[in-house]
C-alpha positions as CSV (number, residue, x, y, z in Angstrom):
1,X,71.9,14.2,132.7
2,X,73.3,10.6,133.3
3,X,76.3,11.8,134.7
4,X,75.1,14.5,136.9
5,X,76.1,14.3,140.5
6,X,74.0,15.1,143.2
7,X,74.0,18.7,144.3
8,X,72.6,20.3,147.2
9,X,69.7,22.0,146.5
10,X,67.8,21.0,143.2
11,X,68.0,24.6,141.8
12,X,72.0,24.2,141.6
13,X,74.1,27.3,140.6
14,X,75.6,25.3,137.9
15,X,75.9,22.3,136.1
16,X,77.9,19.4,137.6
17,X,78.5,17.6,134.6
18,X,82.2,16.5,132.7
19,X,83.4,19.4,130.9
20,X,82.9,17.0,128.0
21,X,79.2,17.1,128.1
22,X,78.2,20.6,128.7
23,X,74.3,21.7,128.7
24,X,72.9,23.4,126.2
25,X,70.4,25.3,128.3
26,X,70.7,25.3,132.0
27,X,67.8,27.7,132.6
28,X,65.6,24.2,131.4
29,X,67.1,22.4,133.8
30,X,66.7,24.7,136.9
31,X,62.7,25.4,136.0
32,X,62.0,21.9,135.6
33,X,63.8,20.5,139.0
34,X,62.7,23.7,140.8
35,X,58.9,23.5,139.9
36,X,58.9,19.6,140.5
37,X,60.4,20.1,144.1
38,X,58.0,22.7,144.7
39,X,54.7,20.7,143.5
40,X,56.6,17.4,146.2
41,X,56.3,19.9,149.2
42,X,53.2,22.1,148.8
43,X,50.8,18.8,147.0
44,X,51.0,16.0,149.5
45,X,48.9,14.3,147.1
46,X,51.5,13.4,144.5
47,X,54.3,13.3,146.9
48,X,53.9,9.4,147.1
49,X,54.9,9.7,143.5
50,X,58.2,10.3,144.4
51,X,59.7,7.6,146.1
52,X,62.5,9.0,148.1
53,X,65.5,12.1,147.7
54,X,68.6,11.9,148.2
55,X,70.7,12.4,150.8
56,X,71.7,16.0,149.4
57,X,68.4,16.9,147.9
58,X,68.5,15.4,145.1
59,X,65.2,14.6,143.2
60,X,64.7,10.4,142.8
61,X,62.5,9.0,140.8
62,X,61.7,5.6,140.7
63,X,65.4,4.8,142.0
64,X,66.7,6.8,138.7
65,X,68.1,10.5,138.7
66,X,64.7,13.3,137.4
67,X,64.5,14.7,134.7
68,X,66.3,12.1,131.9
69,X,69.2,12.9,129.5
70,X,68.3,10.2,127.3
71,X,65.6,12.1,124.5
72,X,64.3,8.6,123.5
73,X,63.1,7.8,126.9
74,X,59.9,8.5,127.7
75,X,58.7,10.6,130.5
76,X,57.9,9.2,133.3
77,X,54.2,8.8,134.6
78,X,52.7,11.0,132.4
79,X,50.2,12.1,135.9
80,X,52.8,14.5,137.0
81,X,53.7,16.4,134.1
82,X,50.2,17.1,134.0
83,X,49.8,17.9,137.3
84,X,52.9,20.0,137.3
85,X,52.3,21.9,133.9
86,X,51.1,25.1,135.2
87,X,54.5,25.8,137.5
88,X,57.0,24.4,133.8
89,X,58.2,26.9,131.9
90,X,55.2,27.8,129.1
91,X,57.1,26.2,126.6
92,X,57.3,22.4,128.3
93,X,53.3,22.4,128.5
94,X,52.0,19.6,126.2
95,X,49.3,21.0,123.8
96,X,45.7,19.8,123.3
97,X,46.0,18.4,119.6
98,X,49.1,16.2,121.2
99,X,47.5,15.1,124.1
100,X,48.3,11.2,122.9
101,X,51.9,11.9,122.1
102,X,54.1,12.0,125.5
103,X,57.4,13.5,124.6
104,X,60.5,14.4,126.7
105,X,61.5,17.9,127.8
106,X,64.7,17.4,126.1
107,X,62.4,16.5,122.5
108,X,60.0,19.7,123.6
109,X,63.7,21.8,123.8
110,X,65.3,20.5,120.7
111,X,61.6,20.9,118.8
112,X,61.6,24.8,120.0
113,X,65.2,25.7,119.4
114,X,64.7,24.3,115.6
115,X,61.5,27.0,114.8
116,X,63.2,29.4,116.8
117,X,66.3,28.7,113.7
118,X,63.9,29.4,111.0
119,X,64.4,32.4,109.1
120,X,61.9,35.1,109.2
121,X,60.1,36.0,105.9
122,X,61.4,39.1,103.6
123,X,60.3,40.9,101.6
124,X,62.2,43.2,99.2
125,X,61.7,47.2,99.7
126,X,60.8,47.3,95.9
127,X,57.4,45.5,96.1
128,X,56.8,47.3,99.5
129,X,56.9,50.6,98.7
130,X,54.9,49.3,95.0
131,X,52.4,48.1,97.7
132,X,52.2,51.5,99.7
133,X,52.0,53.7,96.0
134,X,48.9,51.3,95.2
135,X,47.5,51.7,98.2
136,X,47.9,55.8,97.7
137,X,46.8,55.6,94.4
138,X,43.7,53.7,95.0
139,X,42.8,56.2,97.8
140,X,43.7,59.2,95.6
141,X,41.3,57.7,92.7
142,X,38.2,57.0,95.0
143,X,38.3,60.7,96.3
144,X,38.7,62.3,92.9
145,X,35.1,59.5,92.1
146,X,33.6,61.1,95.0
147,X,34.2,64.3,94.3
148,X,33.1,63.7,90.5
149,X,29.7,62.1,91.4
150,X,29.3,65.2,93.9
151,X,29.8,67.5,91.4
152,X,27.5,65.9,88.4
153,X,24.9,65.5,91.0
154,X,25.6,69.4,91.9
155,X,25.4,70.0,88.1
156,X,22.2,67.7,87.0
157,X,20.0,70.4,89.7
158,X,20.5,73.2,86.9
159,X,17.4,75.0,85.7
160,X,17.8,76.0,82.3
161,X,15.7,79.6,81.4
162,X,13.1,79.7,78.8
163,X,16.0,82.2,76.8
164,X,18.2,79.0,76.9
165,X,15.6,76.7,75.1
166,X,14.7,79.4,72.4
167,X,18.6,80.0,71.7
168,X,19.2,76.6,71.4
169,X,16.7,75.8,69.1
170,X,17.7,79.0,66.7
171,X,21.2,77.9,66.9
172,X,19.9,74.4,65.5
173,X,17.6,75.6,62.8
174,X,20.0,78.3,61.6
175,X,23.1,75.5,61.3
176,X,20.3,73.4,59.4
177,X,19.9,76.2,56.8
178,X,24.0,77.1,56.4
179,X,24.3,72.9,56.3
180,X,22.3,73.2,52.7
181,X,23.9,75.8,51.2
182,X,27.0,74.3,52.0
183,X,26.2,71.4,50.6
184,X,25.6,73.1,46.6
185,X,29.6,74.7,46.7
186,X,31.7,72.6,43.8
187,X,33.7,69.7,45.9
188,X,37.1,68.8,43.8
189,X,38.0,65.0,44.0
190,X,41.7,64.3,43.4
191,X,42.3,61.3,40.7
192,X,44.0,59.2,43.3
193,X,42.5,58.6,46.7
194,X,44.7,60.2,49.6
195,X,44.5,59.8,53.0
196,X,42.3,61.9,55.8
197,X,42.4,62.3,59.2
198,X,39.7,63.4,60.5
199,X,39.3,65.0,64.0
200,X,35.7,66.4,65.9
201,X,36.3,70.0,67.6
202,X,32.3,71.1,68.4
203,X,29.2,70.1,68.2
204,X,26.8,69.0,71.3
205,X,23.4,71.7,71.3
206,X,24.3,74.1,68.5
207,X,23.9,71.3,65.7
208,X,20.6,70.1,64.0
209,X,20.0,65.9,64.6
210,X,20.8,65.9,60.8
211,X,24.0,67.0,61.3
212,X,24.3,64.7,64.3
213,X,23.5,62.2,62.3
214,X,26.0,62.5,59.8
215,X,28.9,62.6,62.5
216,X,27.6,59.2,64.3
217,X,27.9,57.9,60.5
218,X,31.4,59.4,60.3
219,X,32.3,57.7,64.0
220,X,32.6,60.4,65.5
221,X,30.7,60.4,68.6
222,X,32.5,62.5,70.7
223,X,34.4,65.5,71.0
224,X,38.7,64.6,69.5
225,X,37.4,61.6,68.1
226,X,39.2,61.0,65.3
227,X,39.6,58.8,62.3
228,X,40.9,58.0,59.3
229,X,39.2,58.3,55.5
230,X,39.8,58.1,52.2
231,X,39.2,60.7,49.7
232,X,36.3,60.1,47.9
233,X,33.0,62.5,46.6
234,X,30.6,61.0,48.9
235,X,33.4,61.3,51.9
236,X,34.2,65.1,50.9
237,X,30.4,65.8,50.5
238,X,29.9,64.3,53.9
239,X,33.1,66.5,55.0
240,X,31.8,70.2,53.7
241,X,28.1,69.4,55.6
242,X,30.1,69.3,59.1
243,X,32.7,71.8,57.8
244,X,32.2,73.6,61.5
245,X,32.0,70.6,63.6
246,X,35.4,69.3,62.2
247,X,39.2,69.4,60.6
248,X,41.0,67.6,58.4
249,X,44.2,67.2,56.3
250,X,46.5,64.7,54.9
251,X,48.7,63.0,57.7
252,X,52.5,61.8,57.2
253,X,53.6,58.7,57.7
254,X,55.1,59.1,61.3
255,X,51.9,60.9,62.6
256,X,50.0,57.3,61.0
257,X,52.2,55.6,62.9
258,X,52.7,57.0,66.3
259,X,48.5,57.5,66.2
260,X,48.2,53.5,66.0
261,X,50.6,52.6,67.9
262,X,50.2,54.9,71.2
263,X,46.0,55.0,70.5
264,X,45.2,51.9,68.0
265,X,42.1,49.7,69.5
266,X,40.9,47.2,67.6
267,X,36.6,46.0,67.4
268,X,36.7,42.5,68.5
269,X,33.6,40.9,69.2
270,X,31.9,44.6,69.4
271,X,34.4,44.9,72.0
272,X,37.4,47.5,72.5
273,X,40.9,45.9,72.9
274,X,44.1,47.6,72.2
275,X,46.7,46.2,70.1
276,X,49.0,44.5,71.6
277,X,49.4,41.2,70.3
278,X,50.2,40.5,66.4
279,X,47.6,37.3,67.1
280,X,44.3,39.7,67.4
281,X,45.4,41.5,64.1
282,X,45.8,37.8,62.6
283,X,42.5,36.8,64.1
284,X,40.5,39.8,62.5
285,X,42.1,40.8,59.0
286,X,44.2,37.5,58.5
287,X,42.2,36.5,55.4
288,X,43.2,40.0,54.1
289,X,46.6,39.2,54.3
290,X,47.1,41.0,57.5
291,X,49.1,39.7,60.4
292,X,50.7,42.1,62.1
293,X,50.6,46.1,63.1
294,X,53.4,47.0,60.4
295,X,51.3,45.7,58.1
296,X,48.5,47.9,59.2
297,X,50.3,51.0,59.3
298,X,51.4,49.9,56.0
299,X,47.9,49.4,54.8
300,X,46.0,52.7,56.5
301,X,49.5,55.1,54.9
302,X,49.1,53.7,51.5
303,X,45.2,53.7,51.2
304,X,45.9,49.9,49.9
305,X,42.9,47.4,48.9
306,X,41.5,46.6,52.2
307,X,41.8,49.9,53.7
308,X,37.9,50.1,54.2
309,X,38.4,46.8,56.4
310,X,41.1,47.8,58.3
311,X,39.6,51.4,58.9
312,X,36.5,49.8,60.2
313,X,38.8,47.1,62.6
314,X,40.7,50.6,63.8
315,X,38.1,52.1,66.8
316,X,37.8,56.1,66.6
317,X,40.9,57.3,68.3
318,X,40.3,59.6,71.1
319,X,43.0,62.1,71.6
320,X,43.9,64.9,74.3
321,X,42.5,68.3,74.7
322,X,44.7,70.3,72.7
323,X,44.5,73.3,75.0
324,X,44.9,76.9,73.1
325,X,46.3,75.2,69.9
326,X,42.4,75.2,69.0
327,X,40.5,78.5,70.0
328,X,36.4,77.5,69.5
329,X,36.1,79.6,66.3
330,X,33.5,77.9,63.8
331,X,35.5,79.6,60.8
332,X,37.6,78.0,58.0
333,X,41.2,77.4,59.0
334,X,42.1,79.2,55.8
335,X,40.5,82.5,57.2
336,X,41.9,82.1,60.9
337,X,39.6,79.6,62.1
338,X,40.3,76.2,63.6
339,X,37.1,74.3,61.2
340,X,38.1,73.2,57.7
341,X,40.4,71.4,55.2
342,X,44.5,72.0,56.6
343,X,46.2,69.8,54.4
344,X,49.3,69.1,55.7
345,X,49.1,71.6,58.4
346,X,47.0,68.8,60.5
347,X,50.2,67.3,61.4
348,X,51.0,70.1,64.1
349,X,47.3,69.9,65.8
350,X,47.6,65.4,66.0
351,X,51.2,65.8,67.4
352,X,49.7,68.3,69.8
353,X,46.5,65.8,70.8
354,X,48.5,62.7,70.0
């Protein structure tokens, strides 16, 4: 701006400057001078501010050429910016926190062009469209709540019929009275203990609280529970009372596996956590000599020394419905029922509900 020359009319058509120091931004310039020499003929108020013009037009001020080149110079009399503000470009108007700090519209110009350098923020397409399936998700979940609560509360309005109450209460007494005559047929107990898996298929108002009882003592609280046991008279006693309420067999060693691994949860401070980490299994059966899930596996397949502890660490395992691989018949699996002793056969139904 030191070199200008002086031009005609304040808002000149370009620049007269060396070609050595162009502008950077003549639209700055020409709002500046323009709303200046606007505000010196309509506000005779301030025009005493401005102590002559040039000969061509020119704005003066103070003897020295308007607006300043120099960014370290500060503006002169602060009054007329401030007057002037409302007819500068939006940019050029001082803001309210910096009303002490009187800067230069070539500092204000230099200041804008740097945020306007900035790059924008990204983010990748990969956590947006994470973001958007959340968002689906979470929407998808509280409908199928909604509809849930709807429907128990639907459900909860039944009226049951007097028929219902006495049917229920025959089908209790009579599974009372096949429970005790169950109970005198001769049990076998091998010489070796082998391992049991034991898995719930019925039972909620067709079983007498005795035989409730002895199912909440097994674990198994609810419907494809299941768990493992070791052979024993007391556990094969137990196992012939409930004989139409459950099945059984002897598992492999990759059914053992995959059931802990996929479905293992360990009791931590009456608490269910799944296995995960090697440190909770140190934490709880460390003083066993158990550290880590192999070991476990190792420990539940074999039927080794602390297999009561670790069976009692191990939460009932709660498997899928197994569709039509189970078809609700109470009789033996040995006379085409789904209840009963399969031996090795259980191996199919836990790869099924596995």
């Amino acid at each position: 701006m030191s070199d200008c020359h002086p031009a005609i009319t304040p808002m000149a058509t370009r620049p007269i400057t060396k070609p050595s120091l162009p502008f950077k931004d003549i639209s700055h310039f020409r709002s500046i001078v323009g709303g200046l020499h606007y505000l010196a003929v309509t506000r005779p108020d301030i025009q005493e501010e401005f102590k002559d013009y040039d000969d061509e037009g020119g704005v003066w001020f103070e003897g020295k050429p308007f607006p300043y080149s120099n960014p370290s110079t500060p503006f002169p009399n602060p009054s007329i910016f401030q007057v002037a503000a409302p007819f500068l470009p939006r940019r050029h108007t001082p803001s309210r926190r910096c009303n002490s700090i009187r800067r230069s519209p070539v500092q204000i110009d230099m200041a804008t062009t740097a945020e306007e350098d900035q790059p924008l923020n990204y983010i990748d397409e990969v956590v947006l469209k994470k973001r958007r399936n959340n968002e689906e998700w979470a929407i998808r979940r509280k409908l199928q709540l909604e509809q849930k609560l709807r429907k128990l509360k639907s459900d909860s309005f039944i009226i049951k019929k007097p028929e219902q109450f006495v049917r229920d209460y025959r089908n209790r007494e009579l599974d009372l009275v096949r429970m005790k005559h169950r109970s005198k047929r001769r049990i076998s107990v091998p010489r070796t203990p082998k391992l049991l898996f034991v898995i719930r298929i019925g039972g909620k108002t067709d079983m007498h609280p005795k035989t409730r009882k002895l199912l909440y003592s097994l674990r198994l609280r609810r419907l494809f529970n299941g768990v493992f046991l070791k052979t024993d008279e007391r556990t094969l006693g137990v196992l012939q009372k409930l004989e139409p309420f459950v099945t059984y067999g002897c598992p492999n060693l990759k059914n053992v596996k995959d059931l802990i691994y996929k479905k293992g949860m360990g009791k931590v401070d009456e608490q269910r956590v799944p296995l995960t980490d090697n440190n909770i299994i140190e934490r709880a059966l460390g003083q066993h000599g158990i550290i880590c899930l192999e070991d476990v596996v190792n420990e539940i397949a074999n039927v080794g020394p602390h297999f009561k502890e670790v069976s009692r660490f191990l939460c009932p395992f709660t498997l899928n419905k197994p569709g039509k691989a189970l078809q609700g018949n109470k009789k033996r699996f040995t006379d085409g029922g789904d209840t009963g002793n399969r031996k090795d056969q259980i191996n199919d139904l836990i790869s099924k509900m596995n």
